[in-house]
C-alpha positions in Angstrom: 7.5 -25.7 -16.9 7.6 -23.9 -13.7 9.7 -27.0 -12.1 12.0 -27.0 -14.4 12.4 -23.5 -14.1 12.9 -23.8 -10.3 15.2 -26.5 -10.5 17.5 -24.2 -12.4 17.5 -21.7 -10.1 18.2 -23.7 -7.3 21.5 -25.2 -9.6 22.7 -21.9 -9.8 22.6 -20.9 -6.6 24.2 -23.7 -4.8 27.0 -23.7 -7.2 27.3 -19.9 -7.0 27.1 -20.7 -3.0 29.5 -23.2 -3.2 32.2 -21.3 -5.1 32.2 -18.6 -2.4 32.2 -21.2 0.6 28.9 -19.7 2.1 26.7 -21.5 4.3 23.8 -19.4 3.2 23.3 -22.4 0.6 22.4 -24.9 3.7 20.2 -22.5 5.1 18.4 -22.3 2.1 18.1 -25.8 1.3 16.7 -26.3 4.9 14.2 -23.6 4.7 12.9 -24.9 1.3 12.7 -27.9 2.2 10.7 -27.2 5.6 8.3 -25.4 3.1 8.2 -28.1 0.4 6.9 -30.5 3.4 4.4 -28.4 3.9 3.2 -27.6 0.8 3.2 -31.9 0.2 0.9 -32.1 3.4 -1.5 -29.7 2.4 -2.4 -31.9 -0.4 -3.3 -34.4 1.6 -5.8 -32.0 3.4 -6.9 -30.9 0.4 -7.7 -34.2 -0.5 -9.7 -34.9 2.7 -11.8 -32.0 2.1 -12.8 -32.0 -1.4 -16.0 -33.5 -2.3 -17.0 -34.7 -6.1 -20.8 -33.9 -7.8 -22.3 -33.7 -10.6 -24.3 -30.9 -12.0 -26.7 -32.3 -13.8 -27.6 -35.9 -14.6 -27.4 -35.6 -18.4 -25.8 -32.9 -20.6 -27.4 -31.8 -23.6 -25.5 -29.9 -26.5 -25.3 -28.7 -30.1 -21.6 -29.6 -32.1 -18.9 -27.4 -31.0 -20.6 -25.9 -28.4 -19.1 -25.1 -25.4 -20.2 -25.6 -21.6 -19.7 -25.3 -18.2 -18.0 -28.1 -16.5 -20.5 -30.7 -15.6 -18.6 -31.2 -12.3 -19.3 -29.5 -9.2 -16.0 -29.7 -6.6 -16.8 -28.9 -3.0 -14.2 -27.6 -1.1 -13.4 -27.1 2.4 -12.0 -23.6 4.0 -8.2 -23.9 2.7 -8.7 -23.9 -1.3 -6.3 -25.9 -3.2 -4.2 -24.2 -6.1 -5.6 -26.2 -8.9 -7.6 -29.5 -9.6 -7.3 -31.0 -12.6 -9.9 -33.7 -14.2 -9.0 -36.6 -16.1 -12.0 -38.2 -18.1 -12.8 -40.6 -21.3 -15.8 -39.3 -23.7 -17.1 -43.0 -24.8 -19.7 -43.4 -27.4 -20.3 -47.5 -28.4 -17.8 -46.4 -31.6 -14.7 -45.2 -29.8 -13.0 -43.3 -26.7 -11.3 -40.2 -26.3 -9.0 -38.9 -23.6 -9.9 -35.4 -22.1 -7.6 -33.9 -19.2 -9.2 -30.2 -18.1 -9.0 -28.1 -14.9 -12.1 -27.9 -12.9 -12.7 -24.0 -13.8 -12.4 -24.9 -18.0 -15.6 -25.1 -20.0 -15.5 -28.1 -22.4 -16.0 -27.9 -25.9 -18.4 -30.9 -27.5 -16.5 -31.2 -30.9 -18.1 -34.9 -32.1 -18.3 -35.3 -35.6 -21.9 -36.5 -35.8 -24.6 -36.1 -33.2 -25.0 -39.0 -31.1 -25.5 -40.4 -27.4 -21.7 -40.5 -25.3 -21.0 -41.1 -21.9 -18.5 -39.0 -19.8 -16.3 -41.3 -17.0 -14.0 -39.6 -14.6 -11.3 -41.5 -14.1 -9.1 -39.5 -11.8 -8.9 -36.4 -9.8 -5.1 -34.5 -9.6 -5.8 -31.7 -6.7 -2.7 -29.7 -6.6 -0.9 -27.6 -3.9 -0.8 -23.6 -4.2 2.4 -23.2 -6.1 1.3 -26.1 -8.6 4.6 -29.0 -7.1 3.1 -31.6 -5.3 -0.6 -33.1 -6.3 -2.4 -35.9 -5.1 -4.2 -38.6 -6.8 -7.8 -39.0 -6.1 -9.6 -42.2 -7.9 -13.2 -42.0 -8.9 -15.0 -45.0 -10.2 -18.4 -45.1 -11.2 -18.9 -41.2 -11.9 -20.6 -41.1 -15.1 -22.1 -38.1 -17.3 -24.2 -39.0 -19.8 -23.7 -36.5 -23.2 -26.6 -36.3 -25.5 -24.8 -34.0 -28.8 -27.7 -32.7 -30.7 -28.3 -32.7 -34.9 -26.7 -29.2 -36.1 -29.6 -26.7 -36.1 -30.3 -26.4 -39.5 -33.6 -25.9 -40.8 -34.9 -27.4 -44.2 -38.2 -25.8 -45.2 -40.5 -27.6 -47.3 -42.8 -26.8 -49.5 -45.9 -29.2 -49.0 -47.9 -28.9 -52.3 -46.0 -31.4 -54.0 -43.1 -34.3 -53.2 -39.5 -32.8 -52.3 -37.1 -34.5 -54.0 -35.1 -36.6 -51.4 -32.0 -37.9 -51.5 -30.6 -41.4 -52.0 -30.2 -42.0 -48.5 -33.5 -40.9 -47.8 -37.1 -41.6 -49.2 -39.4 -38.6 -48.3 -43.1 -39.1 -49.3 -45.9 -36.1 -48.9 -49.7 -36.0 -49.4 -50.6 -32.7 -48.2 -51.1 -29.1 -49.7 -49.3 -26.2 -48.4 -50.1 -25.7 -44.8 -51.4 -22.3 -43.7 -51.6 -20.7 -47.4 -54.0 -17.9 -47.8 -57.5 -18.5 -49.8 -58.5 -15.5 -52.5 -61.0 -14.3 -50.7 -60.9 -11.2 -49.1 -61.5 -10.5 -46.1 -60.2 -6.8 -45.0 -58.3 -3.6 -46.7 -56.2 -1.7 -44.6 -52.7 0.4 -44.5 -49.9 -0.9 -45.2 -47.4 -2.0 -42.4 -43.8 -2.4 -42.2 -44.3 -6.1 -42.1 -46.6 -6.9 -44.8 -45.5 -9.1 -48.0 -45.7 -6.6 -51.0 -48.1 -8.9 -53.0 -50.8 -8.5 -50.9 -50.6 -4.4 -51.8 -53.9 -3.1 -53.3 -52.2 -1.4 -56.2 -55.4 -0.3 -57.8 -56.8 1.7 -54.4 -53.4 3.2 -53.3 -52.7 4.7 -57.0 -55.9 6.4 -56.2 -55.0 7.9 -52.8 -51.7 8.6 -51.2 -52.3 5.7 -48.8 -50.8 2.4 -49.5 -53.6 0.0 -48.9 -52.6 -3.8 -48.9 -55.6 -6.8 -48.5 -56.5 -9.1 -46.0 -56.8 -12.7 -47.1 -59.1 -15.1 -45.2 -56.7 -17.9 -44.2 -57.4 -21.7 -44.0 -57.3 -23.6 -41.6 -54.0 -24.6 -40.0 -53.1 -28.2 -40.3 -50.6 -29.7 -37.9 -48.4 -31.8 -40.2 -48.0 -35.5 -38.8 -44.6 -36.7 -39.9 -43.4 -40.2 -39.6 -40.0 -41.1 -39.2 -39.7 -44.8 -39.4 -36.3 -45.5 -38.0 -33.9 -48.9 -38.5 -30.6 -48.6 -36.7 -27.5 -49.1 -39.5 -24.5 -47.8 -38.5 -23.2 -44.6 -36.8 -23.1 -42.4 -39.7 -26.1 -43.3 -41.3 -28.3 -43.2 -38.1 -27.1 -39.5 -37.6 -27.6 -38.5 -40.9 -30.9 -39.5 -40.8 -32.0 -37.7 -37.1 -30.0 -34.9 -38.7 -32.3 -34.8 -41.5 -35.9 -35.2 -39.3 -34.7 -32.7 -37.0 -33.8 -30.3 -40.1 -37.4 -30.8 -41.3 -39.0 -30.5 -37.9 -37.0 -27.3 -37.0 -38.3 -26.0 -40.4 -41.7 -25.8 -39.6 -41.1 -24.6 -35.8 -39.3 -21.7 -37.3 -42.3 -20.8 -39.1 -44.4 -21.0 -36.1 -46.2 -24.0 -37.2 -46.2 -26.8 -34.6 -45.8 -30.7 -35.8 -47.0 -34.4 -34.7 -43.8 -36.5 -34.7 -44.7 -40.3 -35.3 -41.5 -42.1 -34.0 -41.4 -45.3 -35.4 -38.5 -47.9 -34.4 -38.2 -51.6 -34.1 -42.1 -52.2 -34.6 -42.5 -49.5 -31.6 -44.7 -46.5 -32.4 -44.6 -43.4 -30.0 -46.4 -39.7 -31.1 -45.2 -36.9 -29.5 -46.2 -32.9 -30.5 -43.6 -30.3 -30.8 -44.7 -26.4 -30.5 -41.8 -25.2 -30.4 -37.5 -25.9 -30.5 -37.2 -26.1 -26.8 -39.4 -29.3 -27.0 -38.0 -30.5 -29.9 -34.3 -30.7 -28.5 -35.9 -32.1 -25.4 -37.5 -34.8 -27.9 -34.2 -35.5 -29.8 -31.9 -35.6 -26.4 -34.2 -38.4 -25.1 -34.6 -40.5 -28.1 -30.7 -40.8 -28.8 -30.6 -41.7 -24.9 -33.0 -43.7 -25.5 -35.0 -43.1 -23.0 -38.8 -42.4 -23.2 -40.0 -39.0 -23.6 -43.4 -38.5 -22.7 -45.3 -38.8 -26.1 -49.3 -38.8 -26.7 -51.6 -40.8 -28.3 -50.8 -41.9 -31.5 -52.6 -40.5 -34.4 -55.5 -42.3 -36.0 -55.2 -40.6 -39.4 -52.5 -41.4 -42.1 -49.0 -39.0 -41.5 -48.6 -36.2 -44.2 -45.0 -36.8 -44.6 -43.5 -39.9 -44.1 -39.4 -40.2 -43.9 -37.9 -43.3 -43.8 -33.7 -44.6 -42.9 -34.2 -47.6 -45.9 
């Protein structure tokens, strides 16, 4: 816009120049074009001095989340007016063309979660006033994108089978995890915090305290589920990490840590999860599929077995 804007300008005031016979025209045409020279050698040292990195070897997002670029420019002392990336965001489904300046954040807008891949293709670093740019090729500058399930949490209640849908079969055999016992183990005041069944209506209509009871509780269980995974197709396979991580996030909001027992292409890997930092660091590496560091595997039957058939 600003070109064309100039090159009007510049119309105008020749003609107007050459209406009055004024040689002030040819002084200006020689004093721009001394400049414009100028301006189309500094991006050449620009060029020379800017250096391409990457910030981090793999990006790791939510849907429609945005972030920082993952490029890192080094410049030299004389700053360029603008640099402009051009890049392709590849999954093994389809392509997409992104063109962003170096200072933009990017927004991660992919309609399912899923592993992609990042190429820069070309560089454009500019001159101050935005005319002249010079192209910079970059081959083999690669990002990998790992796009997280949304964080949703689906919180189940473990005394008897959920009902699951019919893309998924969802099986349970334990009872709920974590649930107080009836015996009683303490009376004290009430607190801001406390559920109002366990008030001891009896002893506060007796006093003007409100007294609620102390349940013994059992013993915590860490739920093992198994997730018995068979690539399909695109939207299938990330409806069905969308749905374990819905489940897993679950019970991390309640503060109850999980087993995870990853099962895919005859391949079993166990990992534990204590809380959603883990758990995204779980997810990002199985849609890389790379290996996370998992533990043992259980030697007891999983309490909640989802499966992608």
């Amino acid at each position: 816009m600003i070109k064309l804007f100039l090159l009007v300008i510049h119309i105008l005031f020749f003609y107007i120049c050459a209406l009055f016979q004024s040689l002030w025209g040819l002084w200006f045409f020689c004093a721009e074009l001394i400049i414009a020279l100028f301006l189309w050698l500094s991006t050449w040292t620009f060029q020379k001095r800017t250096h391409l990195s990457i910030k981090e070897s793999m990006v790791v997002v939510h849907k429609n989340e945005c972030v920082s670029n993952p490029f890192y420019v080094k410049k030299g002392s004389l700053q360029p007016g603008k640099i402009r990336l051009f890049c392709a965001l590849k999954n093994p489904y389809s392509s997409t063309s992104l063109r962003f300046n170096l200072q933009d954040s990017l927004l991660f807008t992919a309609k399912d979660c899923g592993f992609f891949e990042l190429n820069l293709h070309k560089i454009w670093i500019y001159d101050w006033l935005g005319l002249f740019h010079r192209k910079s090729t970059k081959e083999n500058t690669t990002i990998p994108i790992v796009i997280l399930p949304d964080p949703v949490p689906i919180f189940l209640e473990m005394k008897q089978a959920p009902q699951g849908s019919q893309d998924l079969k969802i099986e349970t055999r334990i009872g709920q995890v974590g649930e107080p016992s009836f015996e009683i183990k303490n009376i004290r005041e009430y607190q801001e915090q406390d559920p109002l069944h366990h008030i001891h209506w009896k002893l506060s209509s007796r006093t003007d305290t409100i007294w609620v009871k102390d349940y013994e509780k059992e013993q915590a269980k860490t739920p093992l589920i198994q997730a018995c995974f068979t690539p399909q197709d695109e939207l299938e396979d990330a409806r069905f990490y969308q749905k374990v991580y819905s489940i897993l996030l679950g019970f991390l909001i309640q503060k109850q840590p999980v087993i995870l027992w990853w099962n895919q292409d005859q391949n079993d890997t166990a990992y534990r999860i204590d809380h959603q930092r883990e758990l995204d660091h779980t997810f990002a590496n199985l849609l890389a599929h790379q290996e996370p560091s998992p533990m043992a595997l259980p030697g007891e039957p999983p309490d909640l077995v989802i499966s992608s058939q």
